[in-house]
C-alpha positions as CSV (number, residue, x, y, z in Angstrom):
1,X,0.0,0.0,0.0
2,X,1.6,3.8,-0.6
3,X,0.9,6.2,2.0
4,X,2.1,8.8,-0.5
5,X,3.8,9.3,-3.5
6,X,5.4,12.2,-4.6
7,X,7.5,12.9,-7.9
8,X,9.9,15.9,-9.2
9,X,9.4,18.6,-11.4
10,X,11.1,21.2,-12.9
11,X,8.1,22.8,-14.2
12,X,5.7,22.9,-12.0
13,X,2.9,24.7,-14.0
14,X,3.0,22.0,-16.8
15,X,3.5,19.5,-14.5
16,X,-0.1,20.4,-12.7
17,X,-1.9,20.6,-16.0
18,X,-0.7,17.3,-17.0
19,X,-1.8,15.4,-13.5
20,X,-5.0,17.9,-13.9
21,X,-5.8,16.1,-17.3
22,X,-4.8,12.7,-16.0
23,X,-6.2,12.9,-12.5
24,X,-9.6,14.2,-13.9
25,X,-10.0,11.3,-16.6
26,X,-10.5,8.4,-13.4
27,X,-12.4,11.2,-11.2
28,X,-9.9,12.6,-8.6
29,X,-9.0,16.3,-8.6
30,X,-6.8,18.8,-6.7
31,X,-6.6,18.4,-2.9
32,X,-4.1,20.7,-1.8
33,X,-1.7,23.2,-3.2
34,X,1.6,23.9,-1.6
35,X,4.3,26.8,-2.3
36,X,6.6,23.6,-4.8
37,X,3.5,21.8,-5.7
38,X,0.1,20.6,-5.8
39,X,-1.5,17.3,-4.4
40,X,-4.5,15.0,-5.6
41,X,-6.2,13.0,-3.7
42,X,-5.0,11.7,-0.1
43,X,-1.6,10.5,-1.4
44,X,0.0,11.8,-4.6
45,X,2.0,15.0,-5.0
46,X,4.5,16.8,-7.5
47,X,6.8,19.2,-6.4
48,X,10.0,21.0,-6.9
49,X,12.9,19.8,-5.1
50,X,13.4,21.5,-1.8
51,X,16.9,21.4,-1.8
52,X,16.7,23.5,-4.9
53,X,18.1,21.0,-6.8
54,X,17.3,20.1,-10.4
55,X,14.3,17.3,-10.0
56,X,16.0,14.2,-11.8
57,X,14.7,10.7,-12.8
58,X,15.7,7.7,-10.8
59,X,16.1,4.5,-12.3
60,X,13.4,2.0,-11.3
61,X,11.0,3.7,-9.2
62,X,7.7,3.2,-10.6
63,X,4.4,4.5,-9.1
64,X,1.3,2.4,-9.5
65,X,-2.0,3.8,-10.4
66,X,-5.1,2.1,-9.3
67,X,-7.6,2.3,-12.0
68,X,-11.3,0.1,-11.6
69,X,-11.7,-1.4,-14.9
70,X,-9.2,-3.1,-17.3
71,X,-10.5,-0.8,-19.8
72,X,-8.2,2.0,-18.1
73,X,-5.4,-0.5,-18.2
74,X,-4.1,-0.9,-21.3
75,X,-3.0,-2.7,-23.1
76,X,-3.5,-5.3,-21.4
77,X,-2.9,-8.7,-19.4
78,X,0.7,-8.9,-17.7
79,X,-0.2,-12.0,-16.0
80,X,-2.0,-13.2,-12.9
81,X,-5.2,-11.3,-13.4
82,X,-3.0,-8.2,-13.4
83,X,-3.8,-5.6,-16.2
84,X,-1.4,-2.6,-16.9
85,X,-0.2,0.2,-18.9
86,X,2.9,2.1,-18.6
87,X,4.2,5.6,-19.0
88,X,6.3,8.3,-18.2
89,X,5.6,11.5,-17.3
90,X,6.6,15.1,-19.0
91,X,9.5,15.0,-16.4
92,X,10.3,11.1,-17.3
93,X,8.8,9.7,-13.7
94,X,7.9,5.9,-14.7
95,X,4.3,5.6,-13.9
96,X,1.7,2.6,-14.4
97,X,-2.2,2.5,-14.6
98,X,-3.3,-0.5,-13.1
99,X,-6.2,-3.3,-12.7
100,X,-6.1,-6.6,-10.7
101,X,-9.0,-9.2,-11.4
């Protein structure tokens, strides 16, 4: 289970409208704004760095995106009832859409 989940930007203003967009197509808009960033729902954020530091992409994180029908996780069966799509990003965070069955 994850608590929260939160992933770097250096642009934050693109960075908000593309979360907007794909926040808003499963239901689940803007919960809280904060001076680096913006959160949706109970546990995912994006935010500039607060060491000031350029945000950067790590190499294997992956954050997994619970989604109710395996319509929404394309394209399709990984195994195991499990249904997923995978992305990146406009900063290059990994990022997956997910269904179980």
């Amino acid at each position: 289970m994850i608590g929260y989940t939160t992933v770097g930007t250096n642009d934050l203003p693109r960075a908000v409208a593309f979360y907007d967009a794909l926040f808003d197509s499963v239901g689940i808009g803007q919960l809280v704004k904060f001076e680096r960033g913006v959160g949706w729902g109970p546990s995912f954020a994006v935010m500039t760095p607060i060491n000031g530091q350029p945000a950067t992409v790590g190499n294997g994180p992956m954050i997994g995106l619970s989604v109710t029908t395996t319509d929404e996780g394309e394209p399709g069966p990984r195994g195991g009832g499990f249904y997923g799509a995978y992305f990146r990003d406009l900063d290059g965070n990994k990022l997956a859409a997910f269904c179980t069955m």
